[in-house]
C-alpha positions in Angstrom: 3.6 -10.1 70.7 1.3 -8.9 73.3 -0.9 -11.1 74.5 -4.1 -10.4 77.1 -2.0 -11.9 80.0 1.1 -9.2 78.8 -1.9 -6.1 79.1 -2.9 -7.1 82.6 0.6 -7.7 84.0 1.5 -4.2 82.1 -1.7 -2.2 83.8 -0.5 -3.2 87.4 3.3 -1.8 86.8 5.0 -5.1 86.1 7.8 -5.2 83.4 6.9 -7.3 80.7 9.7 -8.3 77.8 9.2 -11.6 75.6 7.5 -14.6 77.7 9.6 -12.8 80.9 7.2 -10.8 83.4 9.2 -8.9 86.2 7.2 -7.6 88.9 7.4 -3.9 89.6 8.7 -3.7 93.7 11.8 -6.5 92.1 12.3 -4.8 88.5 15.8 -3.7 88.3 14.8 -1.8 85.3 13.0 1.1 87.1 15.3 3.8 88.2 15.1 7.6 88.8 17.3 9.9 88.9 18.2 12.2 92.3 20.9 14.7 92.7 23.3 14.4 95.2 25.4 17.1 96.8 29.0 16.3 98.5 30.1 19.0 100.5 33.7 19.9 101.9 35.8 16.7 102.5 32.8 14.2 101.2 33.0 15.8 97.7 35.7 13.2 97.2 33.7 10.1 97.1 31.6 11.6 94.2 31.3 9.5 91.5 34.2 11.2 89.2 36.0 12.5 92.2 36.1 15.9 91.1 35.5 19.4 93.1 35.5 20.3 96.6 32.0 21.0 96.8 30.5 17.9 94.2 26.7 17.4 92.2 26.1 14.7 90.3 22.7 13.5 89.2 22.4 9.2 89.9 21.0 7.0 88.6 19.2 4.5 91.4 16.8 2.1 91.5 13.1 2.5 92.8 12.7 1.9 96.9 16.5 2.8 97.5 17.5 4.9 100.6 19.5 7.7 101.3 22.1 5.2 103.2 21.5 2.7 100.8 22.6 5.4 98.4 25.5 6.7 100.2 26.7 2.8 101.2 26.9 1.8 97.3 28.8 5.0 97.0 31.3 4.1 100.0 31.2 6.9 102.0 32.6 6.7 105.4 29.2 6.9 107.7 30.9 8.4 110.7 32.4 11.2 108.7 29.0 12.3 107.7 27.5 14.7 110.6 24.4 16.1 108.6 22.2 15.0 105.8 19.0 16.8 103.9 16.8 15.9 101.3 15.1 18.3 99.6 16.3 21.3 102.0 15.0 19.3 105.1 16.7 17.6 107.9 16.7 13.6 107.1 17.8 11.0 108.7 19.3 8.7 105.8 16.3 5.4 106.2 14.3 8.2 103.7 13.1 6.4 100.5 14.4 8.9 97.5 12.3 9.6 95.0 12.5 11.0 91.1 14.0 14.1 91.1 15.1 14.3 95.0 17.7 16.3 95.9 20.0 15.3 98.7 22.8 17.0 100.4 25.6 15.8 103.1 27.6 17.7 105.0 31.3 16.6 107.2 31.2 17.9 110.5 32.4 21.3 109.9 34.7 23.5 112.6 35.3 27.0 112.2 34.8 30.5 114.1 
């Protein structure tokens, strides 16, 4: 049943289900999806652990950074040398977005 009180608390973003209102920055409810590209030696830690050079779209939660991302994901941060998002240099404290891409690269030798 929606009530008055359910429309207001709907129009600002919250989350709304039975008597239960969950505000919209704490909803664990709102996700996006973002791609995310393992290259070389990372490609392991992919979600299915398949490929050498691994893309998966993920599933994440709204306000959820690149590291945040990569932590939950338990990749080793000191084997990561580079990472972009969206074709740009990024630094990993980026909050993603729907449909971001982001890509991370080993440190890479070669000649």
């Amino acid at each position: 049943m929606t009530t008055p009180l359910h429309k207001i608390f709907e129009e600002r973003g919250d989350k709304v289900y039975n008597s239960l209102v969950l505000p919209k920055k704490l909803s664990l409810l709102d996700s996006m999806k973002v791609e995310l590209n393992l290259f070389a030696s990372l490609a392991r830690y992919a979600p299915d652990k398949t490929g050498s050079h691994s893309h998966r779209t993920l599933d994440v939660t709204e306000g959820t950074t690149i590291m945040e991302l990569l932590n939950r994901l338990e990749l080793p941060i000191d084997k990561i040398k580079m990472i972009f998002l969206n074709g740009l240099h990024a630094t990993g404290d980026e909050v993603l977005r729907e449909g971001d891409r982001v890509g991370v690269f080993p440190p890479v030798a070669g000649g």
